[in-house]
C-alpha positions as a printed Julia matrix, in Angstrom:
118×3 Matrix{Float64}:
  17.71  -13.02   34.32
  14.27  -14.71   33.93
  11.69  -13.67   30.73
   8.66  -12.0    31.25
   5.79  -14.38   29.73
   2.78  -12.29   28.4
  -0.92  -13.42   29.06
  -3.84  -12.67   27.57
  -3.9    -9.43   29.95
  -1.45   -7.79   27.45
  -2.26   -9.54   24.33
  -6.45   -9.84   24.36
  -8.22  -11.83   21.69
  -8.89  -10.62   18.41
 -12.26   -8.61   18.43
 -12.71   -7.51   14.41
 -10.09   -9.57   12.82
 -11.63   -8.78    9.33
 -11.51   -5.52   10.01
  -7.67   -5.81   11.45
  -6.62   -7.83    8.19
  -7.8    -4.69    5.9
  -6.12   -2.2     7.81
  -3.2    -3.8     7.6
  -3.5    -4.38    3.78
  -4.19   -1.24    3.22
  -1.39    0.56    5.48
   1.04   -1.48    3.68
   0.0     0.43    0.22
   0.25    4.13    1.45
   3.8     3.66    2.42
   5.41    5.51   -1.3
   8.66    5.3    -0.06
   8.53    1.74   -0.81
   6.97    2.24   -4.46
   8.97    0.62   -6.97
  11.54   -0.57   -4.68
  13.35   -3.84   -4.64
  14.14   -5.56   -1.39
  17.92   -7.12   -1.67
  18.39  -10.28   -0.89
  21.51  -11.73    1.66
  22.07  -14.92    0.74
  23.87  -17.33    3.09
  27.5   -18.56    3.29
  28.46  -15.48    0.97
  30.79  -14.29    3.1
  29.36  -10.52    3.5
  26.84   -8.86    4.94
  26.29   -6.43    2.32
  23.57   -5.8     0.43
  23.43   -4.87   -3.48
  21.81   -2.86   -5.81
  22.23   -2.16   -9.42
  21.38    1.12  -11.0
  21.09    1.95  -14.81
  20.65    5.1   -15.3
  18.12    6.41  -18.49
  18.97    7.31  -21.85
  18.63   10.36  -22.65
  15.49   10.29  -25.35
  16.4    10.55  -29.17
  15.05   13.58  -31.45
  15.76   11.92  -34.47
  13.3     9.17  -36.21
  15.3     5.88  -37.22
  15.52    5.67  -40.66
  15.3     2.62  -42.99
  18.01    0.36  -43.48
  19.49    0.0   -46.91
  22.31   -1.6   -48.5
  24.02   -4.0   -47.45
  24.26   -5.32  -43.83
  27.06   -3.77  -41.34
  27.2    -4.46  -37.59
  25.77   -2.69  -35.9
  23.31   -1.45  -37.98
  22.89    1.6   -35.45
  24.66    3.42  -33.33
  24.5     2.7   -29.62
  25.25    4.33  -26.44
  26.71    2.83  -23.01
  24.27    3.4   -20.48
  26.13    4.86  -16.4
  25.88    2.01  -14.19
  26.25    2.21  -10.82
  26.12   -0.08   -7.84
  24.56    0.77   -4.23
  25.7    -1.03   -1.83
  24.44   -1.15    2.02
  26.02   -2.94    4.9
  23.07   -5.07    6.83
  22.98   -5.38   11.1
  20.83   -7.86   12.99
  18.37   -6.99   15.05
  16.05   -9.35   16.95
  13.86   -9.68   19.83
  10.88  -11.95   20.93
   8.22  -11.98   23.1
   6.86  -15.36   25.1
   3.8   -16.11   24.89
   1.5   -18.4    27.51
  -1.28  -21.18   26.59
  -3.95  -18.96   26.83
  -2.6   -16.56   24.34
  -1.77  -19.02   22.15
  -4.88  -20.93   21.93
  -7.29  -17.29   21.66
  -5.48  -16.04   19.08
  -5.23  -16.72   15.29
  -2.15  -18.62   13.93
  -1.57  -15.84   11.57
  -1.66  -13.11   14.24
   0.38  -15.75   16.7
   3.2   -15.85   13.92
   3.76  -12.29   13.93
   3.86  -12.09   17.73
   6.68  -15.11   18.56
């Protein structure tokens, strides 16, 4: 089956691309579901396809003030808790797709703009 190739009737040359830069910058920070978040990281040759993250959960905040120490040395000199750690794990599919792009398209537009595009 052959590819479409797209022309510079679908994909026009950049008119503000100032303008298109900020809005993109500034989309990117209004997303809060991304706030704080960690992207995971599938290395290669691994053997999975499973992605990783590691939770600790808070402590639960102390009432008491810590008090001098005195005496002679003991380990350890406090007492400590054992954080709840748990792992989330998420399998990861491939998608792809990709759009050809003609001479005319390639030489209007941007590199940056082409990069996103191929």
């Amino acid at each position: 089956m052959a590819s479409p190739i797209t022309t510079t009737t679908q994909i026009a040359g950049p008119v503000n691309v100032v303008f298109q830069q900020t809005l993109l910058r500034n989309a990117k920070a209004r997303c809060p579901y991304f706030v704080g978040s960690v992207p995971a990281e599938i290395r290669e040759h691994t053997g999975s396809f499973t992605a990783k993250w590691r939770r600790i959960e808070n402590l639960t905040p102390v009432s008491a003030a810590l008090s001098q120490l005195t005496g002679n040395v003991a380990f350890p000199t406090r007492d400590a808790v054992q954080p709840s750690v748990s792992d989330i794990t998420q399998a990861v599919s491939k998608y792809g797709n990709y759009i050809l792009l003609n001479e005319e398209v390639d030489l209007v537009n941007m590199a940056p703009v082409r990069g996103n595009v191929h």
